[in-house]
SEBAKOL-284504 format. One record per residue (C-alpha): x, y, z; residue in three letters; residue number from 1. Coordinates in Angstrom, 2 decimals, decimal comma, always signed. Each point is the difference from the previous one (the first is absolute). Example, Ala and Ser with C-alpha at 12.3 -4.5 7.8 and 13.67 -1.06 7.14 Angstrom:
BEGIN
<<+12,30; -4,50; +7,80>; 'ALA'; 1>,
<<+1,37; +3,44; -0,66>; 'SER'; 2>,
This chain:
BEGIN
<<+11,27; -19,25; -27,13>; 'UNK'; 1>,
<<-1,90; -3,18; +1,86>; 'UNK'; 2>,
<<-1,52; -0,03; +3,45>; 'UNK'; 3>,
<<-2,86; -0,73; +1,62>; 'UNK'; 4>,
<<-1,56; +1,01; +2,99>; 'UNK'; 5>,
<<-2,84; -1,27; +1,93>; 'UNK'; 6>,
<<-3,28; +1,30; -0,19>; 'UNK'; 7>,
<<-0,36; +1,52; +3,69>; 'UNK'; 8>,
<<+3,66; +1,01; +0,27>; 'UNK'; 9>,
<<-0,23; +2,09; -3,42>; 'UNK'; 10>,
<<-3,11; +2,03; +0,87>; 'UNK'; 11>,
<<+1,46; +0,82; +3,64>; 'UNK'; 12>,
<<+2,84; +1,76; -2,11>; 'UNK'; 13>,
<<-1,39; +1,40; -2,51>; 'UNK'; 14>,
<<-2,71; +1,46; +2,44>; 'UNK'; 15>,
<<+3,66; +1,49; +2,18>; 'UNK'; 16>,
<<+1,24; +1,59; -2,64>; 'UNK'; 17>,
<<-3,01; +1,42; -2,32>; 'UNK'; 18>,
<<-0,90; +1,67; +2,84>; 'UNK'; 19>,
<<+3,07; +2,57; -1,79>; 'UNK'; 20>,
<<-1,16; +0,37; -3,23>; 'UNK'; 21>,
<<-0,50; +3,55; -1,19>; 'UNK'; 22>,
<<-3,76; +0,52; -0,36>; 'UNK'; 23>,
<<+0,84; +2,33; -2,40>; 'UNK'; 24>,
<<+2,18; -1,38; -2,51>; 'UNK'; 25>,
<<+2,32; +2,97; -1,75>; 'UNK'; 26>,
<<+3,02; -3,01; -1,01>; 'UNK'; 27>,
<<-1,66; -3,26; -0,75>; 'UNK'; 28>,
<<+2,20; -2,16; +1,66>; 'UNK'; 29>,
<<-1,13; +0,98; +3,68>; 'UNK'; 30>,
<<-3,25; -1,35; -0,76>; 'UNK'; 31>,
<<+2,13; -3,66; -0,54>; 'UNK'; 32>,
<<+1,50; -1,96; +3,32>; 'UNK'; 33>,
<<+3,53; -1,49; -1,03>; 'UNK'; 34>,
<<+0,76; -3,67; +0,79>; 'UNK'; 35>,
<<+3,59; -1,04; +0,14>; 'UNK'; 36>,
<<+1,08; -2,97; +0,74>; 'UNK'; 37>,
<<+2,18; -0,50; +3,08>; 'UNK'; 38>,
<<+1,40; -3,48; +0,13>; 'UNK'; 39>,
<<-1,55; -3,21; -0,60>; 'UNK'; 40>,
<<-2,70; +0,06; +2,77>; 'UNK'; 41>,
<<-1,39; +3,63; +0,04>; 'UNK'; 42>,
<<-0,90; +2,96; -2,22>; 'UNK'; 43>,
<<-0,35; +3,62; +0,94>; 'UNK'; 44>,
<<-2,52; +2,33; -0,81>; 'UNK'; 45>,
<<+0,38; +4,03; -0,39>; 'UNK'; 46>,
<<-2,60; +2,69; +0,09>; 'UNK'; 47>,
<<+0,36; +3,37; -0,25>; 'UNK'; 48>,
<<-1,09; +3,62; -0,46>; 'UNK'; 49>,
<<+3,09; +1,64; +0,15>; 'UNK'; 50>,
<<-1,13; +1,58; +3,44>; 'UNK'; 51>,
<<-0,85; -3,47; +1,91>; 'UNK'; 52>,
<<+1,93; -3,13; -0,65>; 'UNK'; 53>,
<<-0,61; -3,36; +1,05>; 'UNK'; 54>,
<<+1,48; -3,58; -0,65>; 'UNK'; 55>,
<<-0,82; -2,98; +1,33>; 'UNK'; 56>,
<<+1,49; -3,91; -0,06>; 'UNK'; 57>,
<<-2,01; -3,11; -0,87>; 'UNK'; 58>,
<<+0,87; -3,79; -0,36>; 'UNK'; 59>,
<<-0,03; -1,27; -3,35>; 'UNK'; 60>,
<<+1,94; -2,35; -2,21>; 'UNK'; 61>,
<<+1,55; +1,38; -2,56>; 'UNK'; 62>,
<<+0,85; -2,01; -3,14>; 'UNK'; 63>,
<<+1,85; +2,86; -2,27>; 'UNK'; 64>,
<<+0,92; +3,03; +1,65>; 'UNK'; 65>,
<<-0,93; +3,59; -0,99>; 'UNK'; 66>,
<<-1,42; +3,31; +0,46>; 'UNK'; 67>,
<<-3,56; +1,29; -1,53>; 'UNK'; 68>,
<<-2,45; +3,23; +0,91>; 'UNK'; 69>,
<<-4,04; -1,27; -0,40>; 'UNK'; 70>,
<<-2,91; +2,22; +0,67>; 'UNK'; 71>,
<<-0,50; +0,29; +3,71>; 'UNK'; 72>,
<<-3,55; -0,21; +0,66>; 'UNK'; 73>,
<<-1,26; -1,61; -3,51>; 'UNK'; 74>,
<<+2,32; -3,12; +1,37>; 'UNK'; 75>,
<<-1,43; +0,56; +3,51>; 'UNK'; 76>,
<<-3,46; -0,17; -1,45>; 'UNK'; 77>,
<<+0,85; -3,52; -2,25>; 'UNK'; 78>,
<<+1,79; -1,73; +3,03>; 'UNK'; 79>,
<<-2,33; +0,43; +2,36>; 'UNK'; 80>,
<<-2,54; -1,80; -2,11>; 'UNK'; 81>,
<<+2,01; -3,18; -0,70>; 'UNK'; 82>,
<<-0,69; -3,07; +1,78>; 'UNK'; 83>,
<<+2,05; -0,61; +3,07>; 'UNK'; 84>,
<<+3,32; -1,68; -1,22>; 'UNK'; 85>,
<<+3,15; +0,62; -1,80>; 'UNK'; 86>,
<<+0,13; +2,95; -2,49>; 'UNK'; 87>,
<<+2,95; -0,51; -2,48>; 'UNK'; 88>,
<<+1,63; +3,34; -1,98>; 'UNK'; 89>,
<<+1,50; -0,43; -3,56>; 'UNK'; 90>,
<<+1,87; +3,66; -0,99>; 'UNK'; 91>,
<<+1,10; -0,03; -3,92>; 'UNK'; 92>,
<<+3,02; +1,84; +0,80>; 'UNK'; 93>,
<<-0,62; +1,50; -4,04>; 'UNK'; 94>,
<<-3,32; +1,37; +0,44>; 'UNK'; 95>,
<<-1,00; -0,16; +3,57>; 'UNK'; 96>,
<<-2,93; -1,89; -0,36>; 'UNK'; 97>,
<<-0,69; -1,67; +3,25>; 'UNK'; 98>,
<<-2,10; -2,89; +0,18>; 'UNK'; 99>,
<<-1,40; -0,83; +3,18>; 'UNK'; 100>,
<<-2,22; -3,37; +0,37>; 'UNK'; 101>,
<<-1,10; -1,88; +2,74>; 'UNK'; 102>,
<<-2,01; -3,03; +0,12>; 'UNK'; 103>,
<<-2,59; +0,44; -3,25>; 'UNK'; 104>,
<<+0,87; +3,79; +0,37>; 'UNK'; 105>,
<<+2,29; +1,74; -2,65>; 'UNK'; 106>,
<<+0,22; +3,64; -0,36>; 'UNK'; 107>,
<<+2,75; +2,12; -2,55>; 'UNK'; 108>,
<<+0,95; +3,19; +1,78>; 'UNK'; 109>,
<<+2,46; +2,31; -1,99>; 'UNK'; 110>,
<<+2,86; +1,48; +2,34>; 'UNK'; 111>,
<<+2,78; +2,98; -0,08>; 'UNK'; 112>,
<<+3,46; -1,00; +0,26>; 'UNK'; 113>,
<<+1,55; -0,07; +3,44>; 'UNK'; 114>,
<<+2,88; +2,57; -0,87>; 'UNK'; 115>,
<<-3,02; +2,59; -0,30>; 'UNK'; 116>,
<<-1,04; -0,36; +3,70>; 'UNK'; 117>,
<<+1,50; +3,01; +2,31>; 'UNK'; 118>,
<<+2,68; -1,45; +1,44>; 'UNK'; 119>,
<<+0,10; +0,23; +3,89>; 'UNK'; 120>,
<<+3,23; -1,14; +1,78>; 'UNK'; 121>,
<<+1,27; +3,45; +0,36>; 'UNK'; 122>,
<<-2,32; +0,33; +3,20>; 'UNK'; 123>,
<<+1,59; -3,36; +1,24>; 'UNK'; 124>,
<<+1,94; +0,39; +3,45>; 'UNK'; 125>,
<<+1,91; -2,34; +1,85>; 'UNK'; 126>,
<<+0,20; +2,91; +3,15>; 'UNK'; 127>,
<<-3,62; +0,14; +2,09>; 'UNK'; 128>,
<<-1,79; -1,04; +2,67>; 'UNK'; 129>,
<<-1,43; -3,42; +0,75>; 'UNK'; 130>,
<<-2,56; +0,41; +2,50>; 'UNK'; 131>,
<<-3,90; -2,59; +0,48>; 'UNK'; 132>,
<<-2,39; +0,85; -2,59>; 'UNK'; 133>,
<<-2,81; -0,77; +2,19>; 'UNK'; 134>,
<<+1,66; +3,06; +1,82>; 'UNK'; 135>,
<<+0,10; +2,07; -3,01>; 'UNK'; 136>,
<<-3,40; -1,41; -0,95>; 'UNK'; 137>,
<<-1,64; +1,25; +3,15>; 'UNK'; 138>,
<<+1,16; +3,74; -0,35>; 'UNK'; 139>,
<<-0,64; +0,43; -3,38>; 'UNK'; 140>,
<<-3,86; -1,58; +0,76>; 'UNK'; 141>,
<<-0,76; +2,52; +2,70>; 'UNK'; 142>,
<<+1,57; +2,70; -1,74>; 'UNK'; 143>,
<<-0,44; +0,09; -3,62>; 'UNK'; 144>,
<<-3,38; +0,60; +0,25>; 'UNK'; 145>,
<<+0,46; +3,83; +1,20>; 'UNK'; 146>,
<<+2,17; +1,25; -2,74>; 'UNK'; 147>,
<<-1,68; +2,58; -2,31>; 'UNK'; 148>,
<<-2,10; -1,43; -2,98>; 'UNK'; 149>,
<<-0,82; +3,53; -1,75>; 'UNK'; 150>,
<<+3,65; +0,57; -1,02>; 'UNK'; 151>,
<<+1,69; -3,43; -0,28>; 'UNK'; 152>,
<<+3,26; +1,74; -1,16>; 'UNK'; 153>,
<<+0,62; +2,26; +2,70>; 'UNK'; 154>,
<<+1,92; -0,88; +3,48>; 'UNK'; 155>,
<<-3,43; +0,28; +1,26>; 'UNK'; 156>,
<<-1,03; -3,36; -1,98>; 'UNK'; 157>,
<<+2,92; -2,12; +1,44>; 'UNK'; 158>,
<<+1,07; -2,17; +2,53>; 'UNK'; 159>,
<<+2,88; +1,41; +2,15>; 'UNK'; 160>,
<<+2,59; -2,48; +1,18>; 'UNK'; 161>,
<<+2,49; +0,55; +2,09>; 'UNK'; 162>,
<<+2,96; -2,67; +1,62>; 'UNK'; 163>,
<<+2,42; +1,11; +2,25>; 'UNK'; 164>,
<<+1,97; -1,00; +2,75>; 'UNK'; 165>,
<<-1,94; -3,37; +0,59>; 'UNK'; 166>,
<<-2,94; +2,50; -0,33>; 'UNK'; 167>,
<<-3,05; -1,01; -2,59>; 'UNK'; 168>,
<<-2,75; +2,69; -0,59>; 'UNK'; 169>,
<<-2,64; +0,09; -2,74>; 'UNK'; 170>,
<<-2,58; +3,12; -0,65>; 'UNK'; 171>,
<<-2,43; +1,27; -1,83>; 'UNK'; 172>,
<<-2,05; +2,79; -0,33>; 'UNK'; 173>,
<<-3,15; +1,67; -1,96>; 'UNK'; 174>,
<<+0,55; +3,03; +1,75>; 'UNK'; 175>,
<<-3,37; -0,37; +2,35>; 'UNK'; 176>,
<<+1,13; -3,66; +1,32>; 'UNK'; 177>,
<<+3,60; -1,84; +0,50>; 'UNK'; 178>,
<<+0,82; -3,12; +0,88>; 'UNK'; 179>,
<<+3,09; -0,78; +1,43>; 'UNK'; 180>,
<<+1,70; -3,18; +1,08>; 'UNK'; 181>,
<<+3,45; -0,50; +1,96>; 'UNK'; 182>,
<<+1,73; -3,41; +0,54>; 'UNK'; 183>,
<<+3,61; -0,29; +1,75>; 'UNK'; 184>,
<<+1,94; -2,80; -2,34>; 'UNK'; 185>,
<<+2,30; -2,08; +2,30>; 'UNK'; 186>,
<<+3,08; +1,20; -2,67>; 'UNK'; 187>,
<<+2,49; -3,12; -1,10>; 'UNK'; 188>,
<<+2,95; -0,87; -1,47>; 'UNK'; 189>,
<<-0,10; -2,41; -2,81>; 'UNK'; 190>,
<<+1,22; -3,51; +1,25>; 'UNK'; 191>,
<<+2,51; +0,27; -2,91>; 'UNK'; 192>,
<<+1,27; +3,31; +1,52>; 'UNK'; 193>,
<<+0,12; -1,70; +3,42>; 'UNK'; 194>,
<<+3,12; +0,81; +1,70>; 'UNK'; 195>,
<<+1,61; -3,81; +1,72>; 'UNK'; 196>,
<<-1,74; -0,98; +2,97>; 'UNK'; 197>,
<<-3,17; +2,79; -0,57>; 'UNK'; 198>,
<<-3,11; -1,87; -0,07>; 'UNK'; 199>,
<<-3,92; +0,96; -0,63>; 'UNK'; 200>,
<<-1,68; +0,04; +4,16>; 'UNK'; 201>,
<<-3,28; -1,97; -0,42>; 'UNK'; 202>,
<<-1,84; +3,82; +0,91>; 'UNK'; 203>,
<<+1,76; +1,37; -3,74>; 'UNK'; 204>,
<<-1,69; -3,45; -1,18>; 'UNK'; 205>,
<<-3,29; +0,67; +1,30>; 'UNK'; 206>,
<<-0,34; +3,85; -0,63>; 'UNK'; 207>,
<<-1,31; +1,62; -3,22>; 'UNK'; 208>,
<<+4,13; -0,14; -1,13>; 'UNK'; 209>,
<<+1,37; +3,01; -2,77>; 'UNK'; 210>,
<<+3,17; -1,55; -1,15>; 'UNK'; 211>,
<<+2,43; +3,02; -1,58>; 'UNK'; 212>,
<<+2,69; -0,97; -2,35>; 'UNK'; 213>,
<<+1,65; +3,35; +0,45>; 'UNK'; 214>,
<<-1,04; +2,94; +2,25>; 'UNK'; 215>,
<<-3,06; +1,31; -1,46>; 'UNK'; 216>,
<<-2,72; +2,69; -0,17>; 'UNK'; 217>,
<<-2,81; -0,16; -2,09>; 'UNK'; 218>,
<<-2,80; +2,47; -1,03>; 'UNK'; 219>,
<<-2,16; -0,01; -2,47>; 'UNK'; 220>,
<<-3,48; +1,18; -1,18>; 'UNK'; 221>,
<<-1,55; -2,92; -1,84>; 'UNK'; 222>,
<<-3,55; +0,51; -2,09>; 'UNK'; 223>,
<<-2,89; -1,40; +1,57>; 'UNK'; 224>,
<<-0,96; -1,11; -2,68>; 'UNK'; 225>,
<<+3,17; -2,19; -0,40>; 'UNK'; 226>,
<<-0,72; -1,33; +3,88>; 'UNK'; 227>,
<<-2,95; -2,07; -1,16>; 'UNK'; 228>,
<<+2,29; -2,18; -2,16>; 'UNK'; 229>,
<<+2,65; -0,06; +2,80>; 'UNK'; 230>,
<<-2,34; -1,35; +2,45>; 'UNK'; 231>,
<<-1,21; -2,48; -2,92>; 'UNK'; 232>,
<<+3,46; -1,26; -0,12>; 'UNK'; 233>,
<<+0,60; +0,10; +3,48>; 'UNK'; 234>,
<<-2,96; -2,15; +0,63>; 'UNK'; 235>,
<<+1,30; -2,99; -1,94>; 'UNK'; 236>,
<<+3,20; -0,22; +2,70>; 'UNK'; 237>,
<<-1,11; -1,45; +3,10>; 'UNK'; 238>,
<<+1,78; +1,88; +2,20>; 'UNK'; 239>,
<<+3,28; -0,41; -1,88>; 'UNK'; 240>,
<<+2,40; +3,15; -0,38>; 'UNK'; 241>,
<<+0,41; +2,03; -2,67>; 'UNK'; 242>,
<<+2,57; +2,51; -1,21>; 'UNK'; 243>,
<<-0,48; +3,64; +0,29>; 'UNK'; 244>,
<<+2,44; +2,24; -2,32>; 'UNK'; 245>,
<<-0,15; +3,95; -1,75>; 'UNK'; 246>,
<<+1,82; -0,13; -3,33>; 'UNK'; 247>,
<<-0,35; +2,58; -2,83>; 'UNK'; 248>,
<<-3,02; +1,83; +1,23>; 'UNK'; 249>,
<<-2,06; -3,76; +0,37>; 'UNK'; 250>,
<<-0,36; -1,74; +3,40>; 'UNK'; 251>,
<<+0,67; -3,75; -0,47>; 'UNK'; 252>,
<<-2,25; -2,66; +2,18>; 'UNK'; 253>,
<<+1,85; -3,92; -1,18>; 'UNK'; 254>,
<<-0,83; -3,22; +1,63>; 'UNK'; 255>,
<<+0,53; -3,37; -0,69>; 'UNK'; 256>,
<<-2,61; -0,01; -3,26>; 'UNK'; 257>,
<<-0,42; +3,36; -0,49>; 'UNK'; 258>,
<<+1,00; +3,53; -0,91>; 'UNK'; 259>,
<<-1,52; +3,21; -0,32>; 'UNK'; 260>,
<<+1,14; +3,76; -0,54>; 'UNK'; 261>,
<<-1,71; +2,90; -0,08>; 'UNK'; 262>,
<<+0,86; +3,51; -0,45>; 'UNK'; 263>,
<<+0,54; +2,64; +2,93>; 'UNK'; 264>,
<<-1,70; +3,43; +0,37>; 'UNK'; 265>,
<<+2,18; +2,38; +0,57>; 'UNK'; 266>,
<<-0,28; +2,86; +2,56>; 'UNK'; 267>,
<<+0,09; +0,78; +3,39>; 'UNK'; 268>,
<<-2,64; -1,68; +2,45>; 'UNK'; 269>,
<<-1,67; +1,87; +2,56>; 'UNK'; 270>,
<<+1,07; -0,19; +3,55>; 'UNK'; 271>,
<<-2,97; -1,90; +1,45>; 'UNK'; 272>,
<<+1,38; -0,84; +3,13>; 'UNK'; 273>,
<<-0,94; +3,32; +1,97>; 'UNK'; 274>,
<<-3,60; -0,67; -1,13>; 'UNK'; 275>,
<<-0,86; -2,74; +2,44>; 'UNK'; 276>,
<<-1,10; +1,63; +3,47>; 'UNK'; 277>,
<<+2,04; -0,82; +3,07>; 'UNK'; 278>,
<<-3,42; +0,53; +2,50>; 'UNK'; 279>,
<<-3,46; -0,84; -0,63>; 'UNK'; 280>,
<<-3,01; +1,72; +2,39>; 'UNK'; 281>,
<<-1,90; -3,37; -1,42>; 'UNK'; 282>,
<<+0,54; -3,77; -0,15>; 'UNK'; 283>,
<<-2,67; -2,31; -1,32>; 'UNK'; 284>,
<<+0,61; -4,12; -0,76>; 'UNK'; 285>,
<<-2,68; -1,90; -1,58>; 'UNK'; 286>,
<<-0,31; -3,61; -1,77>; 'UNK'; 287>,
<<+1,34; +0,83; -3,87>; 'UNK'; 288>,
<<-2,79; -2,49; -1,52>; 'UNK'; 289>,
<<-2,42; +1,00; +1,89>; 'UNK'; 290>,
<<+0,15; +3,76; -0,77>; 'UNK'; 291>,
<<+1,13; -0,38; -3,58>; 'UNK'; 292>,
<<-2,82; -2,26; -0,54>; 'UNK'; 293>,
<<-2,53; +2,74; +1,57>; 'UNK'; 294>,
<<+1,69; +3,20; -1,66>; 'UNK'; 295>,
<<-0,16; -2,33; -3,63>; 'UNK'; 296>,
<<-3,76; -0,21; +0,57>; 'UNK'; 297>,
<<-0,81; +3,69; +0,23>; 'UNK'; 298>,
<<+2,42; +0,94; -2,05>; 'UNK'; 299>,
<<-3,04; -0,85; -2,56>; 'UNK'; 300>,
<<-1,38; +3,29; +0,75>; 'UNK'; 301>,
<<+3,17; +1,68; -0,08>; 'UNK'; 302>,
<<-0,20; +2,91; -3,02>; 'UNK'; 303>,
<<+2,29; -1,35; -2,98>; 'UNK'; 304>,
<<+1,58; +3,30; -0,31>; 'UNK'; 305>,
<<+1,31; +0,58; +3,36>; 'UNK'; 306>,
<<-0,57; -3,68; +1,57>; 'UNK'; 307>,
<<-0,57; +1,64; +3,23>; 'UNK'; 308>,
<<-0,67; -1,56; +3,35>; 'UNK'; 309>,
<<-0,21; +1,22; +2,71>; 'UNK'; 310>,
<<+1,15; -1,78; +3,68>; 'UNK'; 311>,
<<-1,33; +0,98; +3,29>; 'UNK'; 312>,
<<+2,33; -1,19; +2,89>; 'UNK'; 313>,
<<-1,47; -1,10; +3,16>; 'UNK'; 314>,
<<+1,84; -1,41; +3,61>; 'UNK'; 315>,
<<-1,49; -3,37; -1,14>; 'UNK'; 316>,
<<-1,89; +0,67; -3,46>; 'UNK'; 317>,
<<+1,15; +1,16; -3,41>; 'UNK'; 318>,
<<-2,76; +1,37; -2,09>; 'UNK'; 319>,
<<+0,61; -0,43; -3,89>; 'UNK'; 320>,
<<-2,14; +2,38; -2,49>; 'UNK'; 321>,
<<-0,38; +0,54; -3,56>; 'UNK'; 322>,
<<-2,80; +2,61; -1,80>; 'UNK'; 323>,
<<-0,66; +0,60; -3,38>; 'UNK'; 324>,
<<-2,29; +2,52; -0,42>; 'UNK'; 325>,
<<-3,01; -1,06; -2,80>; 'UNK'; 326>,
<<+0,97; -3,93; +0,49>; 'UNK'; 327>,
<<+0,30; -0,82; +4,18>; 'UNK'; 328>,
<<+1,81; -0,14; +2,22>; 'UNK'; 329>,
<<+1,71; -2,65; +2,47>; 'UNK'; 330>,
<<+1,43; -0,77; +3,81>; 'UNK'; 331>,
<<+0,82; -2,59; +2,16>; 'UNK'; 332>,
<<+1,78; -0,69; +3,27>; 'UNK'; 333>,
<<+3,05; -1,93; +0,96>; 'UNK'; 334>,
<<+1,51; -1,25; +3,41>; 'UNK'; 335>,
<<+3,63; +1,96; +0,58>; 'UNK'; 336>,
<<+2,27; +1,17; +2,66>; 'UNK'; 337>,
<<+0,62; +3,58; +0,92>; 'UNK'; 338>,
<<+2,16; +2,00; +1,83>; 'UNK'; 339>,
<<-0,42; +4,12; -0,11>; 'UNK'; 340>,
<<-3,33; +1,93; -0,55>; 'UNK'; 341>,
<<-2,49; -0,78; -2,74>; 'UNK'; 342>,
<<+1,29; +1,29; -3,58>; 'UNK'; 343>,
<<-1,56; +0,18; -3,51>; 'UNK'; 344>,
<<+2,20; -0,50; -2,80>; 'UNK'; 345>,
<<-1,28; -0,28; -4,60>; 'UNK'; 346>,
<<+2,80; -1,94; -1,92>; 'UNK'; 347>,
<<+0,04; -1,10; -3,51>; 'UNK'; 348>,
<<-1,95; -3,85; +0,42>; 'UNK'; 349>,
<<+2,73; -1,31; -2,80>; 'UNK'; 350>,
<<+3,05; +1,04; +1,98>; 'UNK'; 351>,
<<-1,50; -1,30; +3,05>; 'UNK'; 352>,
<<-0,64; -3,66; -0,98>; 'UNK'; 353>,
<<+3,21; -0,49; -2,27>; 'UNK'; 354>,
<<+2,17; +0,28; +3,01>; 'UNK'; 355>,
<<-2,77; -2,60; +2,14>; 'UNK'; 356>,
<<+0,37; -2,45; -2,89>; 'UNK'; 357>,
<<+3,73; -0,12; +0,13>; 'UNK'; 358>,
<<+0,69; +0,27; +3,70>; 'UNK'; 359>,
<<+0,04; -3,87; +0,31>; 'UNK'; 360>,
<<-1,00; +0,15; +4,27>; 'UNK'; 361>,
<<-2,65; -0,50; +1,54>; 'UNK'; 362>,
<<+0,31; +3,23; +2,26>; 'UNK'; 363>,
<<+0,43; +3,66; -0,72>; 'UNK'; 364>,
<<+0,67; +3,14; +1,35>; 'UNK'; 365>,
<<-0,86; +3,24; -0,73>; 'UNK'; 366>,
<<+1,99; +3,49; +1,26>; 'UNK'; 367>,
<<-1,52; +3,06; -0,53>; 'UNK'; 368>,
<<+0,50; +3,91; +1,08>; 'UNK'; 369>,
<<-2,90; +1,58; -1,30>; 'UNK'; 370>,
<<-3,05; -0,11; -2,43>; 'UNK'; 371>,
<<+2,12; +1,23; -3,10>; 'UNK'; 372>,
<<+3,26; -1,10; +0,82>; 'UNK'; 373>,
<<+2,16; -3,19; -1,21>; 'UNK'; 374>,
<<-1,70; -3,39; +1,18>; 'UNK'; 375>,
<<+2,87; -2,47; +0,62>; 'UNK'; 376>,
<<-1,17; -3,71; -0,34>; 'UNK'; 377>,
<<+2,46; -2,82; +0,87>; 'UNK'; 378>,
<<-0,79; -3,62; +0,87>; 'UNK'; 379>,
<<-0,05; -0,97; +3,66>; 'UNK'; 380>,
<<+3,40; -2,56; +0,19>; 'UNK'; 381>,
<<+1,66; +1,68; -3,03>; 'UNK'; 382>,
<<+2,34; +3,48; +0,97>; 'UNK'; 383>,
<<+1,21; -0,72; -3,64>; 'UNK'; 384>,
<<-2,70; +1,86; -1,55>; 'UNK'; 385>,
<<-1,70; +3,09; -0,30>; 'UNK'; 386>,
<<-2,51; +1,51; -1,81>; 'UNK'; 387>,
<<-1,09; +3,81; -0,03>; 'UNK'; 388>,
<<-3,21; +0,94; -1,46>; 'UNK'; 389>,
<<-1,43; +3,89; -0,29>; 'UNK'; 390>,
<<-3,31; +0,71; +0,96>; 'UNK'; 391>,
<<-2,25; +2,10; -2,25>; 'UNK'; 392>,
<<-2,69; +3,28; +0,69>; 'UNK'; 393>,
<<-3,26; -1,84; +0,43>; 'UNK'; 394>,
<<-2,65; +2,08; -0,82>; 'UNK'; 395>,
């Protein structure tokens, strides 16, 4: 095998697809990527754990066809040293030697044969969902962050995801926050599955657009951990679609350069939906900078076992506290809106800003019932999203 790739394009892969390596490496071979040729002008590269799989597409010319596996992140580490230009691979097909050179550069990497590599077309599907990634992108953002980080493997430490009937919903929960977001896809038919005369209205054009090849439902609870690489991936699309599909236990996400798979946990989610109030005795709105910028500042003084704070609501002031006892303590005021009687509500500091830095408006809402019951933030503008937080006991 012959290719070469250039300098900027090579890292940009081999950063997408590293990202799967098993940290800890039981079979040797899933600490290599696998390149395979594809035609002439591009090569793929594989990475994978055997839980999290991703592949990505690069332009290259290839002068003898082939397949190798290289260490991942010892290659990583060489390419991104070499000087920006063309980086030419020579595989001997007899010993898997790999010599790599570019410029002045030359390196000698030894490889694994590519019929060692987990192979992983069985989680290939042709049936799915095609629906905006910066759609998909979006809910995963302002969601992800909420799932449980204490027990990764448990239903608790995924992403729920949920498409049916032109209905898109993505949740996650720690078990004292969720986030939840809700988008209605404008459901078409494929233009090849057009019947005569049926065309695409320019409102189908314009809308966030799920096309189904078949009638379809989809759930599944993905990892969090998996949803970092998915928005990685996702990020690289510019809006573009990509295909949503459940096969064998993995969820699928494929665009135009990429693919990745993950596995599912399995199990029953809970039924959130009944946890969201339908009154609230309180409604506050405040600027989200403004107030995330004020509650980051005494969160300083918060304790860094409980990171307490504690907020004072006013009709035109909220009051934002933090004590530890033995080191200080910490307050300051902000401008808001109120409607209802003045309330005093202690959250978790952490849960409180992760939802401000992903809101993405510039207004926000609060709903509340009572000192110790659910606070539900949403962004003024956006219905879409919801986010319930659980006060704590303040002492």
């Amino acid at each position: 095998m012959h290719f070469a790739v250039q300098k900027d394009v090579l890292v940009k892969a081999l950063k997408d697809v590293t990202s799967a390596l098993a940290t800890r490496v039981v079979q040797p071979i899933l600490s290599n990527v696998l390149i395979e040729s594809v035609d002439e002008t591009a090569v793929k590269f594989h990475g994978t754990d055997l839980d999290l799989t991703i592949e990505t597409k690069a332009s290259a010319v290839v002068y003898t066809p082939g397949a190798i596996t290289l260490p991942g992140k010892k290659l990583l580490e060489i390419v991104s040293k070499l000087p920006s230009d063309l980086v030419s691979f020579q595989i001997n097909k007899d010993t898997f030697e790999t010599t790599v050179t570019c410029k002045r550069s030359k390196f000698s990497i030894t490889g694994l044969p590519a019929d060692d590599f987990p192979k992983t077309t069985e989680t290939r599907s042709k049936d799915g969902v095609l629906m905006p990634s910066d759609v998909l992108r979006k809910s995963i953002v302002q969601t992800a962050f909420a799932a449980a980080s204490f027990d990764t493997s448990s239903i608790l430490g995924g992403v729920f995801l949920v498409i049916e009937n032109g209905n898109f919903e993505c949740t996650a929960t720690d078990g004292s926050r969720l986030a939840h977001r809700f988008e209605k896809l404008n459901v078409a038919v494929p233009a090849a599955s057009r019947t005569e005369g049926e065309t695409e209205t320019e409102g189908e054009a314009k809308s966030a657009t799920a096309t189904l090849e078949k009638p379809l439902s989809l759930k599944a609870i993905i990892p969090a951990k998996s949803c970092t690489e998915i928005v990685k991936v996702l990020d690289s699309q510019d809006g573009k679609d990509v295909r949503l599909a459940v096969v064998n236990g993995q969820i699928t996400f494929e665009t135009e350069t990429h693919f990745l798979s993950t596995r599912l946990i399995s199990g029953e989610y809970p039924a959130y939906q009944t946890l969201f109030p339908k009154d609230y005795s309180h409604l506050v709105s405040f600027k989200r900078e403004e107030v995330m910028q004020a509650i980051e500042r005494v969160a300083v003084m918060s304790d860094d076992r409980t990171h307490l704070v504690k907020l004072h609501f006013e009709p035109e002031m909220l009051q934002i506290s933090a004590n530890t006892p033995d080191v200080g303590r910490a307050q300051e005021e902000v401008s808001i809106g109120l409607e209802g009687e003045s309330i005093d509500v202690a959250v978790n500091v952490r849960y409180l800003t992760d939802v401000l830095q992903r809101l993405g408006v510039e207004d926000v809402k609060l709903e509340m019932t009572g000192a110790l019951k659910p606070l539900i933030i949403k962004g003024i503008g956006d219905e879409n999203y919801k986010y319930l937080l659980m006060p704590v006991q303040a002492k």
